[in-house]
C-alpha positions as CSV (number, residue, x, y, z in Angstrom):
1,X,0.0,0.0,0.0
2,X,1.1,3.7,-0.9
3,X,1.3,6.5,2.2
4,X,-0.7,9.1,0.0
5,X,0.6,12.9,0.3
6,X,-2.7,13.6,2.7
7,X,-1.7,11.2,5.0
8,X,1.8,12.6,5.5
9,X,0.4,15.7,6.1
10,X,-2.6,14.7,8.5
11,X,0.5,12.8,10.4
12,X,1.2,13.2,14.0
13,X,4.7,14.6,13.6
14,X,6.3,13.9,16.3
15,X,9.9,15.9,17.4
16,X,12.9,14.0,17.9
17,X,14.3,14.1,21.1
18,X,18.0,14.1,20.7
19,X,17.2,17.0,17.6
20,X,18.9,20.4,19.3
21,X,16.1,23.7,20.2
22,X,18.0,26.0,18.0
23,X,17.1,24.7,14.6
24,X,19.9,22.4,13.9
25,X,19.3,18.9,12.7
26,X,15.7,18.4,13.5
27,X,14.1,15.2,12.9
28,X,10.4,14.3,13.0
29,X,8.7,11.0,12.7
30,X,4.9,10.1,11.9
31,X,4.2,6.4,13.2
32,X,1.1,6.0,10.0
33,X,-2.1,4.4,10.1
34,X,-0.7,2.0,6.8
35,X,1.7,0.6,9.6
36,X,4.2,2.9,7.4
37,X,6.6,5.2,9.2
38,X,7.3,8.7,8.1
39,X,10.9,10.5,9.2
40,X,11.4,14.2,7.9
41,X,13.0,17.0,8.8
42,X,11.4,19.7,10.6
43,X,13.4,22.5,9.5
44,X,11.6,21.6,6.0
45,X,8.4,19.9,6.6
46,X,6.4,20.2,3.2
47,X,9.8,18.5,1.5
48,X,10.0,14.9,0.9
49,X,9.2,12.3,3.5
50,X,11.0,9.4,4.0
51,X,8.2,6.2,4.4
52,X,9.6,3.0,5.7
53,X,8.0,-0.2,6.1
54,X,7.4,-1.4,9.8
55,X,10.6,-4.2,9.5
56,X,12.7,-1.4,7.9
57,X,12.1,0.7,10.7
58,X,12.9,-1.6,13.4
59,X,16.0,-2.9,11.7
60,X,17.1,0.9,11.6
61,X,15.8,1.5,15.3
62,X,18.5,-1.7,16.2
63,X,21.2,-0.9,14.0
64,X,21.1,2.5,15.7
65,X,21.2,0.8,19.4
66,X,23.7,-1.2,18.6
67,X,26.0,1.3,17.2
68,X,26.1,0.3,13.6
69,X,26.0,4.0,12.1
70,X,29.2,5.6,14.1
């Protein structure tokens, strides 16, 4: 199934946070009803949304725990 452009934007964005409160590398993510999640930045939110399936997402979400990406 395809996250449509409406759903993005009727998202629950939700701030990441380790992203800093002065505008630096902000990062939002949108948990979507598809079981699809969204991750954008915030600085730019009508850009381009990443959409990842749910076994995408947690394989990122363990990589990341286990220190695969530095």
């Amino acid at each position: 199934m395809m996250t449509s452009n409406a759903e993005l934007t009727r998202a629950n964005w939700v701030k990441s946070t380790y992203s800093g409160p002065t505008g630096g590398n902000c990062v939002e993510v949108a948990f979507l009803g598809d079981g699809h999640i969204g991750v954008r930045n915030s600085r730019h939110p009508a850009d381009t949304a990443l959409v990842f399936t749910s076994a995408e997402w947690d394989a990122f979400v363990s990589g990341t725990k286990d220190g695969a990406f530095g």
